[in-house]
BAFI-3210 file (N, C-alpha, C; in Angstrom, 3 decimals, decimal comma, padded with zeros to 6 digits):
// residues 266
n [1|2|3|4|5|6|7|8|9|10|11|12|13|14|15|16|17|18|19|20|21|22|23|24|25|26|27|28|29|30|31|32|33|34|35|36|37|38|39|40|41|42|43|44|45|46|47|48|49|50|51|52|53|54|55|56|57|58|59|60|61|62|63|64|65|66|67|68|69|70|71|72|73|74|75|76|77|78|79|80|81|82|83|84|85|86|87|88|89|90|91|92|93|94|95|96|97|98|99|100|101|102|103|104|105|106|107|108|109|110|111|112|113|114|115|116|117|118|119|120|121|122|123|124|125|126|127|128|129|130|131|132|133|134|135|136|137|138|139|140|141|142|143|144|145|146|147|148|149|150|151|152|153|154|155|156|157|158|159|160|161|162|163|164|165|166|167|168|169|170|171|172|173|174|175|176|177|178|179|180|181|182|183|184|185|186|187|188|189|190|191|192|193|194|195|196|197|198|199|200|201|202|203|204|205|206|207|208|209|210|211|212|213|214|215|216|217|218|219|220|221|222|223|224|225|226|227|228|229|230|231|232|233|234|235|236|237|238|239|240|241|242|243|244|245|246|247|248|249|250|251|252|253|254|255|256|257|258|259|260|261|262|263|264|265|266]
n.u [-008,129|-006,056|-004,249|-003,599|-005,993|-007,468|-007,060|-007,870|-010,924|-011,451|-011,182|-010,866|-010,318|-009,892|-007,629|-008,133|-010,370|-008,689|-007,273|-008,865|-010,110|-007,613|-006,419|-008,466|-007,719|-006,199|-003,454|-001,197|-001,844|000,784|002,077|-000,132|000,229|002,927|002,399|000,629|002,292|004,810|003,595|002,602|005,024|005,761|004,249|001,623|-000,289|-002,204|-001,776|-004,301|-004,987|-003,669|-004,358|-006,328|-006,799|-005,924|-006,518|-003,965|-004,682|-003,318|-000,840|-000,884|001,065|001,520|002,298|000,416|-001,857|-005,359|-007,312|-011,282|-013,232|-015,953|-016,007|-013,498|-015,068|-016,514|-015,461|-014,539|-015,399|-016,970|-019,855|-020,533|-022,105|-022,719|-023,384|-025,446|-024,164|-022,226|-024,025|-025,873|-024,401|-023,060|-025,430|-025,565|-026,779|-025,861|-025,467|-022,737|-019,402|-017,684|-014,905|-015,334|-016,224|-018,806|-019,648|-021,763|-021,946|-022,482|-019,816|-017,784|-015,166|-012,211|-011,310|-010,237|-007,648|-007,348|-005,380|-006,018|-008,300|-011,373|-012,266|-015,320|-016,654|-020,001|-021,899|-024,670|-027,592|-029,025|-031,817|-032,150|-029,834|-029,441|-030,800|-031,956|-029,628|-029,315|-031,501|-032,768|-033,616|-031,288|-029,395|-027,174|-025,245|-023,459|-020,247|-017,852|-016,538|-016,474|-018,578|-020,771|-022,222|-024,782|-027,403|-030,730|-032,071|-034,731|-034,110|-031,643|-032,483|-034,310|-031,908|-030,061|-031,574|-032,140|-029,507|-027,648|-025,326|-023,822|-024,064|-023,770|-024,862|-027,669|-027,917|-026,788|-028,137|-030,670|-030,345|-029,369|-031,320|-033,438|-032,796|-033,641|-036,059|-038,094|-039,702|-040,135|-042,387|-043,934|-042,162|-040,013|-041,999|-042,029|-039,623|-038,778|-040,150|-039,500|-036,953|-037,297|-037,373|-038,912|-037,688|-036,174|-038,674|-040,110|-038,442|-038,555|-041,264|-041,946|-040,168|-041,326|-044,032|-043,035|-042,414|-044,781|-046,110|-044,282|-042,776|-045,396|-046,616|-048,974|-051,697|-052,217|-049,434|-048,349|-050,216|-049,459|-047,387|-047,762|-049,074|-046,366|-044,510|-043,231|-043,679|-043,762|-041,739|-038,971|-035,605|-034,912|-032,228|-029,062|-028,054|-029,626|-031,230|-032,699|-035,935|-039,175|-042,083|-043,332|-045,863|-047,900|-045,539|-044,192|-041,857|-038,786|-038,160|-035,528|-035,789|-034,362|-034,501|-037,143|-037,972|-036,183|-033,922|-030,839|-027,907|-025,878|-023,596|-024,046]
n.v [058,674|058,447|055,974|055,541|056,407|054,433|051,934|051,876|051,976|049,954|046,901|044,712|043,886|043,997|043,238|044,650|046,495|048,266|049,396|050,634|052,584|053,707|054,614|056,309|058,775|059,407|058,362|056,009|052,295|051,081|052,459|052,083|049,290|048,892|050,233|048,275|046,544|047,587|048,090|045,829|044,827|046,425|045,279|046,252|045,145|042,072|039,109|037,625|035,985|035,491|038,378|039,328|040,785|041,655|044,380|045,340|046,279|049,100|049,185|046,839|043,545|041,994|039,190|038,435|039,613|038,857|038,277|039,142|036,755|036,511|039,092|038,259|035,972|037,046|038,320|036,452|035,211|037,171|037,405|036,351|034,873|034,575|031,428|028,726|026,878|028,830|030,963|031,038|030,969|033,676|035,044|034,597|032,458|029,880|026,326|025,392|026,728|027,127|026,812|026,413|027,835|028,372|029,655|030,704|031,129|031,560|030,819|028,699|027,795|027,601|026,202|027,633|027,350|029,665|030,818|029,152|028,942|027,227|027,936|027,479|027,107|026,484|026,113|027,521|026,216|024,784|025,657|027,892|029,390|031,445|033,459|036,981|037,742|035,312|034,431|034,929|036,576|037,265|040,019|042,602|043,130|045,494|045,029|044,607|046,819|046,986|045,163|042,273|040,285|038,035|035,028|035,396|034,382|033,857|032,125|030,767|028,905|027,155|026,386|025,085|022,650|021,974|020,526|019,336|018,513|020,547|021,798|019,927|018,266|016,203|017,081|019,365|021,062|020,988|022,233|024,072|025,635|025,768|028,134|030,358|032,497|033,232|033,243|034,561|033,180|032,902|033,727|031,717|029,722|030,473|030,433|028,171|026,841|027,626|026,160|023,685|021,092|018,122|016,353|018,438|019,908|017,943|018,228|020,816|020,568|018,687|019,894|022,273|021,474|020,181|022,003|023,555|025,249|027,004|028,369|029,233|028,583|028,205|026,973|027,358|027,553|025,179|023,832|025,209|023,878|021,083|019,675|019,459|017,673|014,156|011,727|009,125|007,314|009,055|008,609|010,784|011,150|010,577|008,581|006,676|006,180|003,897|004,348|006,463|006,398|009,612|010,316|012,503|013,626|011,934|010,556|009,234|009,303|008,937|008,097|009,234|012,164|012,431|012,655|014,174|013,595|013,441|011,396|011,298|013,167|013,677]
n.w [045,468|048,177|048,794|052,095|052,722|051,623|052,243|054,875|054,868|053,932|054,411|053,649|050,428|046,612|044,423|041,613|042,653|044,166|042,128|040,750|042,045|042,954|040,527|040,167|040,840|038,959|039,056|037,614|036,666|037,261|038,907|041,173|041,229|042,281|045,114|046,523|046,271|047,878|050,399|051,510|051,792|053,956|055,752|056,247|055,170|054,113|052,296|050,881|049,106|045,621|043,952|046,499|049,478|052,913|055,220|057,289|061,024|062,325|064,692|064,960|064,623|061,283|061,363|063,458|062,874|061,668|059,465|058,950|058,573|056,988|055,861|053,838|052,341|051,276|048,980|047,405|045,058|041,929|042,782|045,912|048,544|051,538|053,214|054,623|056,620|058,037|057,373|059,357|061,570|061,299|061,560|064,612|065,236|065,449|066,739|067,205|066,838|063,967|062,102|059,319|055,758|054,148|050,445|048,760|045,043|041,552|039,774|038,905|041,684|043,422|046,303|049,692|051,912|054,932|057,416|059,042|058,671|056,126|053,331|051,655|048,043|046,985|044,311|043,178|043,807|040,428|039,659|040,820|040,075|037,810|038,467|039,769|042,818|043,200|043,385|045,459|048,905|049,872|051,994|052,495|055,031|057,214|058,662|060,717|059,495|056,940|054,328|054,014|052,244|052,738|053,038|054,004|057,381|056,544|053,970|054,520|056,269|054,730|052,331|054,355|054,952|052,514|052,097|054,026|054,787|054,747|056,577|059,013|059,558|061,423|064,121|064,702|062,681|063,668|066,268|066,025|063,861|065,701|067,624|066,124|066,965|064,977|061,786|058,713|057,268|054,644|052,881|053,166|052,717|049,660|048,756|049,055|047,199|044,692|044,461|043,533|044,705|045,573|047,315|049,591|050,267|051,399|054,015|054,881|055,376|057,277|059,402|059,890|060,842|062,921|064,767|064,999|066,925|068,156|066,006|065,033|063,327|060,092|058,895|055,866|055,265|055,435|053,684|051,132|050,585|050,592|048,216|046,893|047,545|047,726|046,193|046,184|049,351|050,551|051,837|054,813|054,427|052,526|053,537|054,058|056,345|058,714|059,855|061,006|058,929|058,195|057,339|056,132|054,641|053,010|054,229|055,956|058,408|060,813|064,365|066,279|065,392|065,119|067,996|068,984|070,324|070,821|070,708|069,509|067,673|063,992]
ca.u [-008,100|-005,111|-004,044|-003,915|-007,660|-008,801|-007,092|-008,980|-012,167|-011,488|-010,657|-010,697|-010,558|-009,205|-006,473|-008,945|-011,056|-008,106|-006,201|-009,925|-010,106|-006,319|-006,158|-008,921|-007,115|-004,645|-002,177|-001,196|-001,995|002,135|001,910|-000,839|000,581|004,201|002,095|000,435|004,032|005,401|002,609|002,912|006,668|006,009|003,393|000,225|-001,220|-001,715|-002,046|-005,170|-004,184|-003,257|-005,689|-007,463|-005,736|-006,624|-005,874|-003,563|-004,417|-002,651|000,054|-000,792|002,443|001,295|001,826|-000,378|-003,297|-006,470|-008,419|-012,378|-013,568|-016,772|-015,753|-013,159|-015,829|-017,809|-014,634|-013,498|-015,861|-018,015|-021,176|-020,066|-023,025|-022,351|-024,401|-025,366|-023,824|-022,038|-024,780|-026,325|-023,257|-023,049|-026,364|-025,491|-027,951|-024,996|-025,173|-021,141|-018,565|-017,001|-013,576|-015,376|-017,390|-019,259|-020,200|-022,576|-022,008|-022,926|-019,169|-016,497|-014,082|-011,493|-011,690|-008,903|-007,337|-006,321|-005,372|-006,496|-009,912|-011,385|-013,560|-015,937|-017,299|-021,199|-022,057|-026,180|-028,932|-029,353|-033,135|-031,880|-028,498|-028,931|-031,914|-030,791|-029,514|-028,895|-032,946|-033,090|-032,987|-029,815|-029,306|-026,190|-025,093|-022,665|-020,127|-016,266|-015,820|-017,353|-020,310|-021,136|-023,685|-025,203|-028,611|-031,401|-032,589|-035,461|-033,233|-030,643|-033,599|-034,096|-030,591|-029,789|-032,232|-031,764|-027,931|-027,881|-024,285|-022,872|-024,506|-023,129|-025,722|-029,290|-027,938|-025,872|-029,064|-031,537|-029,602|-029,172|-032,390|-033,990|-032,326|-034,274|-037,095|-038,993|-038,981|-041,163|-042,863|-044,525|-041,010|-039,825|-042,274|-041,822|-038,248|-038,505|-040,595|-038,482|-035,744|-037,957|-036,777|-039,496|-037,122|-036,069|-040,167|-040,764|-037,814|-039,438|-042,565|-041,927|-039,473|-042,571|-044,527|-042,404|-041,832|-045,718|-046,676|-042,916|-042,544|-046,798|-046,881|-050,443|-052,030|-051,822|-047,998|-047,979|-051,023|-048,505|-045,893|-047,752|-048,609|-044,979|-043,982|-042,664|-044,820|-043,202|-041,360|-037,528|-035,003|-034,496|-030,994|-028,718|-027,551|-030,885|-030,805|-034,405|-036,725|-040,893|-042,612|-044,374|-047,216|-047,796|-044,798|-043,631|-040,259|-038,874|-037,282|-034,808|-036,251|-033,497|-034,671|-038,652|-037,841|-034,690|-033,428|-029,045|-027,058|-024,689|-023,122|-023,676]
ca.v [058,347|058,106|054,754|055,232|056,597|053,261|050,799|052,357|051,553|048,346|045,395|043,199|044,466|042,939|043,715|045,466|047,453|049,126|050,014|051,077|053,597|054,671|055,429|057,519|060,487|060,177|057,716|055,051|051,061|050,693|053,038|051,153|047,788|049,428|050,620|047,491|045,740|048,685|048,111|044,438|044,254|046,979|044,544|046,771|044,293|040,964|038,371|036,633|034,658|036,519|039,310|039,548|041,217|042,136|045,371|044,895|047,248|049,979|048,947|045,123|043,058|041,437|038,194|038,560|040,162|038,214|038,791|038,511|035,211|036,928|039,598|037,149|034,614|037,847|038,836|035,452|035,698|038,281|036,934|035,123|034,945|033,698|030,818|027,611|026,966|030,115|032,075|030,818|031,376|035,357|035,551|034,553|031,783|028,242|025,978|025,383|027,698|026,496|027,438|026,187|029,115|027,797|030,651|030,567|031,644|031,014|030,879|027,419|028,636|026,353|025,996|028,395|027,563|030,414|031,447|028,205|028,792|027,236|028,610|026,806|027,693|026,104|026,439|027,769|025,317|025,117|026,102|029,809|029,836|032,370|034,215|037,997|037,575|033,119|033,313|036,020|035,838|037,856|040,860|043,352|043,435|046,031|043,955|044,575|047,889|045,899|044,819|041,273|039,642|036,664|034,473|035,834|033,720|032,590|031,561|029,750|027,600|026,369|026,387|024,114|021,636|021,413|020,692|019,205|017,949|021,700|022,159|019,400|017,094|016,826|017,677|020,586|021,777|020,996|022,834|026,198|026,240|026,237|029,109|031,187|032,784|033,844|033,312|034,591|032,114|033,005|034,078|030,402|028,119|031,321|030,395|026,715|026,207|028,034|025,572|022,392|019,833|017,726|016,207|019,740|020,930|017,314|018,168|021,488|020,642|018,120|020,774|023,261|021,141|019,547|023,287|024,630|026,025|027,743|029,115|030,033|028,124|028,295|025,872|027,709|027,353|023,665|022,972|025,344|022,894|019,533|018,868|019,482|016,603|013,462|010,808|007,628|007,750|009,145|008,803|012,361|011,447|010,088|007,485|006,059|005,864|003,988|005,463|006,076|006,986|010,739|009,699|013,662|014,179|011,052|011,090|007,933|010,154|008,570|008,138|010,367|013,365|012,894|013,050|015,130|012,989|013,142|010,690|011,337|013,821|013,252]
ca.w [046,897|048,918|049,865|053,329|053,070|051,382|053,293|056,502|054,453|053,214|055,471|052,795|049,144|045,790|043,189|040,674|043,452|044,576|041,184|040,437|043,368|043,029|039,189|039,157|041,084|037,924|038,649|036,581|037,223|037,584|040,381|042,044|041,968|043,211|046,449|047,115|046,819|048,985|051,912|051,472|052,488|055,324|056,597|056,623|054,243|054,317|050,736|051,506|048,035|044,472|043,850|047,280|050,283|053,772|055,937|059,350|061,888|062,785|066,158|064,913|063,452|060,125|061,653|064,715|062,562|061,180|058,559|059,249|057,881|056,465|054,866|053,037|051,890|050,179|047,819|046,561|043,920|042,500|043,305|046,716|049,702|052,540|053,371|055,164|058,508|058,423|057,527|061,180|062,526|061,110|062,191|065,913|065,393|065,224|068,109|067,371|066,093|062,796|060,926|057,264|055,342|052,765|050,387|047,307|043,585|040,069|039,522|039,346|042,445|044,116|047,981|050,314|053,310|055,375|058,942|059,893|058,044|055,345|052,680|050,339|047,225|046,389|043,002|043,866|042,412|038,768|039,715|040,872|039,506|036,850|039,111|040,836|044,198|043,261|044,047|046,829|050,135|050,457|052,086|053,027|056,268|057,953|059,397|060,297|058,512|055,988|054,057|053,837|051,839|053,521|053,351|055,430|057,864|055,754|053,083|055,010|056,643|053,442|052,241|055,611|055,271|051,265|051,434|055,347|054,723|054,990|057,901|060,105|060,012|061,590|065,315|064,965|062,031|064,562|067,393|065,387|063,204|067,142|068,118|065,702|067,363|064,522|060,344|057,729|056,932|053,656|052,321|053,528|050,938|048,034|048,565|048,750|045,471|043,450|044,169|043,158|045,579|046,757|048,744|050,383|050,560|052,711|054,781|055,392|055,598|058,354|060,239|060,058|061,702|063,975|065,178|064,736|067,736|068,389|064,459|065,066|061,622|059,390|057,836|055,141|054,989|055,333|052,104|049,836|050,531|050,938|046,537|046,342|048,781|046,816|045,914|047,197|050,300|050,276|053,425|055,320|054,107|051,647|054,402|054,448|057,856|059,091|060,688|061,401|057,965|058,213|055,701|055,373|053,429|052,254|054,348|056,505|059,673|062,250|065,720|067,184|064,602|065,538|069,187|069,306|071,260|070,027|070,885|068,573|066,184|062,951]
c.u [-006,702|-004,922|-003,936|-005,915|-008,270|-008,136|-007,994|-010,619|-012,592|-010,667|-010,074|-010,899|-009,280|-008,459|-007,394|-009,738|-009,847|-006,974|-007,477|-009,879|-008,486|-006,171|-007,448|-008,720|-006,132|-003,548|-002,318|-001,452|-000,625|002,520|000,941|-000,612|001,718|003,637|001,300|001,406|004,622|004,771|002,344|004,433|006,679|004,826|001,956|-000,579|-000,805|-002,367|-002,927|-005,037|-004,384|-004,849|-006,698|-006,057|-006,378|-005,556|-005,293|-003,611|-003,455|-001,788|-000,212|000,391|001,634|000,903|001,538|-002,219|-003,789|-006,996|-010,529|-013,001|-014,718|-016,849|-014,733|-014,099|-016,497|-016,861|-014,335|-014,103|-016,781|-019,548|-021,482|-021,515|-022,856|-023,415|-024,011|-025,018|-023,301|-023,124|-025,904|-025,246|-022,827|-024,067|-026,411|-026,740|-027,011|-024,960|-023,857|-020,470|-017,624|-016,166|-014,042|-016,885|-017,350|-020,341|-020,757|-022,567|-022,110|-021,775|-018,625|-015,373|-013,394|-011,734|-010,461|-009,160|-006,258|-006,461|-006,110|-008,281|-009,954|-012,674|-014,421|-016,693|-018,535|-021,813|-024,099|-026,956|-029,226|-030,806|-033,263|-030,631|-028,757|-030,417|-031,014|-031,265|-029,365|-030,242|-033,486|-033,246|-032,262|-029,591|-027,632|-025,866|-023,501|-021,628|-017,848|-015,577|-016,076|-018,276|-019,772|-022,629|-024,163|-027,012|-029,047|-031,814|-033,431|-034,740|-032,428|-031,674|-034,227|-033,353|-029,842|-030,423|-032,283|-030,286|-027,274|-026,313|-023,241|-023,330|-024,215|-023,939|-027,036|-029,192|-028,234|-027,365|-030,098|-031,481|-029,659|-030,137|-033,542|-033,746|-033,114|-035,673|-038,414|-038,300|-040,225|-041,650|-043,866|-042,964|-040,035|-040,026|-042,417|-040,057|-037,876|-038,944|-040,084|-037,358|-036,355|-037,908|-038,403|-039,452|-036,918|-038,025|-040,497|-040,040|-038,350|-040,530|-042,725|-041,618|-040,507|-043,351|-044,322|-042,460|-043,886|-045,962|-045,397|-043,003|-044,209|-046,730|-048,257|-050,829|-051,800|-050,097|-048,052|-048,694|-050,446|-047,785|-046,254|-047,833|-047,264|-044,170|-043,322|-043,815|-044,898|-041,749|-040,027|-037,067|-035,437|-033,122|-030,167|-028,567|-028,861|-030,900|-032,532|-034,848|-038,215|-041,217|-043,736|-045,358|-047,276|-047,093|-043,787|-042,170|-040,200|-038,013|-037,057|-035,403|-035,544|-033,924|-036,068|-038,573|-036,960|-033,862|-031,705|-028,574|-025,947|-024,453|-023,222|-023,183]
c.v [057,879|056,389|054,308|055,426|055,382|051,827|050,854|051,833|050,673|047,690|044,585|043,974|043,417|044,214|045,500|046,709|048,517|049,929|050,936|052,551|054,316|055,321|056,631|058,866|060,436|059,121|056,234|053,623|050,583|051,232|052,564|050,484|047,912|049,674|049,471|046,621|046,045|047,950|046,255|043,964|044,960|046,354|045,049|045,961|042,618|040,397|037,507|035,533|035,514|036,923|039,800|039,706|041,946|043,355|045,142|046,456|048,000|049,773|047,323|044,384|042,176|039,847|037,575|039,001|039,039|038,630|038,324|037,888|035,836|037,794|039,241|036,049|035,756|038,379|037,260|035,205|036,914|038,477|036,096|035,759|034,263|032,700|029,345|027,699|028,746|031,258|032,408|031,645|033,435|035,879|035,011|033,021|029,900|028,447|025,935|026,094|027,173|027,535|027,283|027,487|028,694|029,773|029,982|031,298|030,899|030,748|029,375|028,522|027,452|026,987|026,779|027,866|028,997|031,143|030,607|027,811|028,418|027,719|027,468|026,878|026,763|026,707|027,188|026,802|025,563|025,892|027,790|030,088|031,480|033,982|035,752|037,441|036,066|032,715|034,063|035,583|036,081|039,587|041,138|044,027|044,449|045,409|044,385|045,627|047,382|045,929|043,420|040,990|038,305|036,557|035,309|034,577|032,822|031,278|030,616|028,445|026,998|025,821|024,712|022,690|020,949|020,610|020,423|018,872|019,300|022,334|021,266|018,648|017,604|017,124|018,675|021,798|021,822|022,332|024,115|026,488|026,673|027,001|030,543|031,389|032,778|033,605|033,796|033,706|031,740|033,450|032,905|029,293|028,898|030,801|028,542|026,077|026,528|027,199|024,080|021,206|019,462|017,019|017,608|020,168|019,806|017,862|019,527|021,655|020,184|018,983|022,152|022,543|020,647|020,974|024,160|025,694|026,979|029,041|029,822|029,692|027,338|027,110|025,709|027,485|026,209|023,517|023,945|024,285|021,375|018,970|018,604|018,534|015,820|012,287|009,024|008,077|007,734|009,269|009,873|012,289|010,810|008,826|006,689|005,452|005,296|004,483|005,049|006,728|008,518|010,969|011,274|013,918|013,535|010,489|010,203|009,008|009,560|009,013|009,447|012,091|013,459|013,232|013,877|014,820|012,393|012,812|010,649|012,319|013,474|014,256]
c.w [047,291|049,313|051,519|053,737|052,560|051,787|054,835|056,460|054,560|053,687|054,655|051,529|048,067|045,195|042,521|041,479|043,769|043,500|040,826|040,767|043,218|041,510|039,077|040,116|040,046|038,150|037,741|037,574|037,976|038,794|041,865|042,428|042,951|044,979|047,028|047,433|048,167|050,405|052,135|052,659|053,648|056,227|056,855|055,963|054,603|052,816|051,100|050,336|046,886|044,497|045,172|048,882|051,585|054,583|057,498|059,682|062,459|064,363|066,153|063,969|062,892|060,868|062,757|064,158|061,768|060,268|058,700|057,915|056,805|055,107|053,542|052,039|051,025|049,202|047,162|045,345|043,855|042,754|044,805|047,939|050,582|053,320|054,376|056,810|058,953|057,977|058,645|061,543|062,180|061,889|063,835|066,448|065,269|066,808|067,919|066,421|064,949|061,839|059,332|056,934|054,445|052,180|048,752|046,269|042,302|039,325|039,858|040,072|042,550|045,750|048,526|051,476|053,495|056,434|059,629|059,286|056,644|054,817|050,890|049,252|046,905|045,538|043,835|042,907|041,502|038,851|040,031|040,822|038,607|037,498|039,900|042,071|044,488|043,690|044,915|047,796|050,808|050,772|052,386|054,659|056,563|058,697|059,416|060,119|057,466|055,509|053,700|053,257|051,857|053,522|054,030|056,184|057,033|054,805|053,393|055,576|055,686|052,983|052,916|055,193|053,044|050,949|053,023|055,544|055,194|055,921|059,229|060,946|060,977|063,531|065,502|063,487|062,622|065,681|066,837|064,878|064,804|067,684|067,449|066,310|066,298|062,848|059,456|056,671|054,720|052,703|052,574|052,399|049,479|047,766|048,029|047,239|044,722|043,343|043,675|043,247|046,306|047,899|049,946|050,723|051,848|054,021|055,590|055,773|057,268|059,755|060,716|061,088|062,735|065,316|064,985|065,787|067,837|067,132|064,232|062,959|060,968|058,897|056,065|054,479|054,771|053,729|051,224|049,705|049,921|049,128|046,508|046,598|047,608|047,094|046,025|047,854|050,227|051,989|053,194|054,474|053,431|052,096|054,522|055,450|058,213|060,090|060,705|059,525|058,504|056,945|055,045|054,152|052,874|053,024|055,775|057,357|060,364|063,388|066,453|066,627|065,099|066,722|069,834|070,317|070,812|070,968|070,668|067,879|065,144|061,902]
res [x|x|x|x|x|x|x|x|x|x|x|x|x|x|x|x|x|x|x|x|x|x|x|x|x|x|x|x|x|x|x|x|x|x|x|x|x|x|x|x|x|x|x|x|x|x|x|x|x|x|x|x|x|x|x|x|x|x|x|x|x|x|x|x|x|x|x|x|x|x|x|x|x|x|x|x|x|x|x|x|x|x|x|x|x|x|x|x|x|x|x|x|x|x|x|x|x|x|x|x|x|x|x|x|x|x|x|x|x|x|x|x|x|x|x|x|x|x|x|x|x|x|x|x|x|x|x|x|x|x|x|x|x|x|x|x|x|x|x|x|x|x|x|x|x|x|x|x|x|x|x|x|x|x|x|x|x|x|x|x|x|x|x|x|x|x|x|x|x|x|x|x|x|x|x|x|x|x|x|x|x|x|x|x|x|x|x|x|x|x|x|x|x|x|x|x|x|x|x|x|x|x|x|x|x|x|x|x|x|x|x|x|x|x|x|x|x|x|x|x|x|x|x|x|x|x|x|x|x|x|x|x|x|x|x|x|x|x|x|x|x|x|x|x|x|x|x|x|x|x|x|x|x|x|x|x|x|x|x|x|x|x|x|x|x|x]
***
């Protein structure tokens, strides 16, 4: 493949993908790296950081072009999913627009800033670390010229409410998990038990019901969840912030969270 034919492809591509794709019409690796140097210094490329490199548009100067945040967060490793707030925010579903992309792999990364954005690597729960797909949950989206692989909905509404800190607290997780019309609900507590938080199952449990009539959520859904609860009563949050006790599912919830009544950012 031509190098101009697989930069057109690939927005975002690494080192190895593209010596991959160029040696096997025949040329050598030394010839590969020479043409990413080459297209480097004439600006069609940009160094998103060693090994990983994004494509500038055609009549765009190098340092005027962007690289999309998304398709970035799905090369930095090779297991990376894009999750948590930004996997609302892909899915059009974040009340506020956020520069940090937290992405999920079974890999130790370090954290990138770049183009003003940062990116964060979350190891995935020891409970579906070594599971395909970090546990499932994750599909391939079209995106950019692109593919991205990001949470589904279900998944992230789990995700969110397991790990509330990378979501921007119980406003801004309130505010966006409400935006979702609709979740599959039986693909929700298959997702949640596999991660074996009975802190995370109260936090869902509660958020299920808080939400029944809206989410059209079963009874059935709730008595999978409720054994799983915890068995003497844990904050909602590390801050042990007080609150009313929800006897259901063990779990001492801030006034402002039962009534949705924000005051504040947290």
């Amino acid at each position: 493949m031509r190098s101009s034919e697989f930069f057109s492809t690939h927005p975002v591509f690494t080192h190895s993908e593209f010596v991959e794709a160029h040696t096997a019409t025949g040329r050598s690796e030394r010839t590969s790296n020479n043409l990413l140097a080459g297209n480097l210094r004439a600006g069609r490329l940009l160094r998103v950081r060693r090994g990983l490199y994004a494509t500038v548009p055609p009549g765009v100067d190098a340092d005027q072009a962007t690289a999309d945040p998304y398709l970035v967060a799905n090369k930095l490793t090779g297991d990376a999913v894009v999750a948590y707030h930004a996997a609302l925010q892909f899915h059009g579903k974040a009340y506020s627009v956020w520069q940090r992309f937290h992405y999920l792999t079974s890999a130790r990364a370090r954290s990138l800033s770049f183009q003003g954005m940062e990116f964060l690597p979350v190891q995935a729960p020891v409970a579906v670390r070594s599971l395909p797909d970090l546990g499932g949950g994750v599909v391939e989206k079209r995106h950019a010229g692109g593919a991205v692989r990001v949470t589904t909905l279900e998944r992230t509404l789990v995700d969110v409410l397991d790990a509330p800190d990378k979501s921007g607290g119980w406003e801004e997780l309130w505010r966006s998990l409400e935006m979702v019309e609709f979740f599959d609900l039986d693909a929700v507590t298959d997702y949640a038990l596999k991660l074996g938080s009975s802190l995370t199952v109260a936090r869902l449990g509660f958020y299920l019901e808080q939400h029944r009539d809206a989410l059209m959520v079963e009874d059935r859904h709730l008595e999978a969840l409720r054994p799983h609860a915890p068995t003497q009563p844990r904050y909602l949050d590390s801050k042990r912030e007080s609150g009313r006790l929800v006897s259901g599912w063990n779990l001492v919830v801030p006034e402002r969270v039962l009534e949705r009544t924000w005051g504040e950012v947290v």
